[in-house]
N, C-alpha and C positions, 0 to 999 in steps of 0.2 A: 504494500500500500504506500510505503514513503518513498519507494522506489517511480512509482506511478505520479506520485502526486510532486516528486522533485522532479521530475522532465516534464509534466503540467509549465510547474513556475520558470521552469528555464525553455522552455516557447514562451511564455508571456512576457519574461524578460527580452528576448528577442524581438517580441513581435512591438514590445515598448520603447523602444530602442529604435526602430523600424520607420513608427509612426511621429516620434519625435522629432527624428530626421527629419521627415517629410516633410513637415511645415513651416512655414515662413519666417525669418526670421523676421522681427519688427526692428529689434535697437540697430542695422546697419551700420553698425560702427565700424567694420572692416570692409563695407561695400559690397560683401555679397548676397544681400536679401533681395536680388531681383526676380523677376518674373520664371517663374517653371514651366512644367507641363502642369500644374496643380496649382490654379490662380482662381480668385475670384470668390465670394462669400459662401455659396454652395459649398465649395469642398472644401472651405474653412471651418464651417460650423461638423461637417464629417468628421475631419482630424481633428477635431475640438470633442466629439461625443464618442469615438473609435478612443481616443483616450485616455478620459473618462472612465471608461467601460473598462478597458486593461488595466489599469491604474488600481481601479476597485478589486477587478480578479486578483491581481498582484497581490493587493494587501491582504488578500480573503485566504490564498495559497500560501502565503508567509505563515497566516494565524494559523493555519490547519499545519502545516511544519513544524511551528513551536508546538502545537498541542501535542504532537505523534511524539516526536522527541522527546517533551518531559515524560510521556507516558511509560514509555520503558524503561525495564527496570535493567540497570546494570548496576555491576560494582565500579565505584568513581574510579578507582586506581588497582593500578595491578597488584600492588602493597595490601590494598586490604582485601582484596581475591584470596593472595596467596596467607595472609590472616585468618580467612574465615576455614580455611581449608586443611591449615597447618595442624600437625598432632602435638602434642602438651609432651616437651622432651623432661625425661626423666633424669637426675641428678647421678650424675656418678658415684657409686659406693667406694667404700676404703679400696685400694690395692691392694692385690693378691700377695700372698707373702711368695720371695723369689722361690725358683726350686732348685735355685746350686746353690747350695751352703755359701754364704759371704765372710772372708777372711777377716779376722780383726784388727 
């Protein structure tokens, strides 16, 4: 399912990207906001509702990612994986007495 729903948001990211492009610039501060193939109030108010519309998918595909995410259950770190897993080591007893006689 988050497999699914991350390549959703990554075309919606694309397709935002896409339509962003496409429309006009207004501040011409570098002089390239003139005329396209895509001129005129018609397909201004389009790129203006096209959007809109992704914009809202976008943020709707972001919320349903964080909710998938917090949802599973993992352990944060590998340290407390190997924590919960670990066995309870037991303390070394006295040493064995040697078995070759020790000179004095």
């Amino acid at each position: 399912m988050t497999t699914l729903l991350l390549m959703f948001h990554m075309m919606l990211a694309l397709a935002l990207v896409g339509i962003v492009l496409l429309q006009r610039s207004e501040g011409g501060a570098l002089g390239i906001g003139g005329g396209g193939f895509m001129s005129g109030r018609g397909t201004a108010n389009l790129l203006t509702r096209a959007t809109a519309v992704l914009a809202a998918l976008f943020m709707l595909s972001s919320l349903g990612l964080t909710i998938l995410a917090a949802s599973t259950t993992r352990p944060r770190s590998i340290l407390e994986d190997i924590q919960a897993t670990a066995q309870p080591v037991e303390a070394p007893g006295e040493p064995a007495a040697p078995s070759v006689p020790v000179a004095d």
